[in-house]
N, C-alpha and C positions, 0 to 999 in steps of 0.2 A: 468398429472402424479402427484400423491403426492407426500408429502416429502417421507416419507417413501420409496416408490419405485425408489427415486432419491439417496437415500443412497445405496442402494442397486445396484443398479448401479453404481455409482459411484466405489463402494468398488469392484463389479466385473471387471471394467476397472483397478482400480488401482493394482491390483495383476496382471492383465496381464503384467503392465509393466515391463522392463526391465533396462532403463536406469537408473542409477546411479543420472545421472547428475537432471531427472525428479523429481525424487522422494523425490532428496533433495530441489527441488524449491517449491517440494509440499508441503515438511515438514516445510521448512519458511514460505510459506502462512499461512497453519494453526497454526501458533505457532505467526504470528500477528494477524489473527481473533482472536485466543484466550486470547490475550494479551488486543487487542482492546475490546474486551465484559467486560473485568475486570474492563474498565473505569467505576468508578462509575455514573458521570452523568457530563453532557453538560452545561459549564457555558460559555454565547456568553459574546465576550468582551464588555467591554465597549464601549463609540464613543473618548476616548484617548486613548486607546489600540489599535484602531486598526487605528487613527491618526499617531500616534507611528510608528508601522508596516510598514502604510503606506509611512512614509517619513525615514524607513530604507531603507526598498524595491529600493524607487527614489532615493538612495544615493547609495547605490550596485549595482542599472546597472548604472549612471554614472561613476561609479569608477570602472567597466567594472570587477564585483564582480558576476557574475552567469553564467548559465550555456544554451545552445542553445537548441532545444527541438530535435533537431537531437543527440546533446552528451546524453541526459536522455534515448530519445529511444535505444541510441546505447549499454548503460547500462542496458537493460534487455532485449537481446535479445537474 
């Protein structure tokens, strides 16, 4: 299927919907892909950037500073 005929589709399921609560999860999806395309362009850190990161990271789960992937899933469901 091309793109085109996945628009099309797409756009014919989305009117079928009904919920409230869908349409706004859709409407945030697309308002961060559109958000996300604006990035101009992908600059990879450096190797102390991401040394950096790395020994925040190790210092927020010892300091028991995050989050379990059960609480993440539980937040978009």
């Amino acid at each position: 299927m091309n793109l085109e005929a996945r628009k099309i589709e797409f756009v014919q399921e989305f009117l079928k919907l009904q919920s409230e609560e869908v349409i706004s999860r859709l409407e945030k999806i697309l308002k961060k892909e559109c958000n996300f395309s604006e990035v101009k362009k992908f600059e990879p850190m450096t190797q102390e950037e991401l040394d950096k990161r790395i020994d925040q990271s190790e210092a927020d789960f010892l300091n028991k500073r995050y989050k379990s992937s059960s609480e993440l899933l539980a937040k978009y469901e």
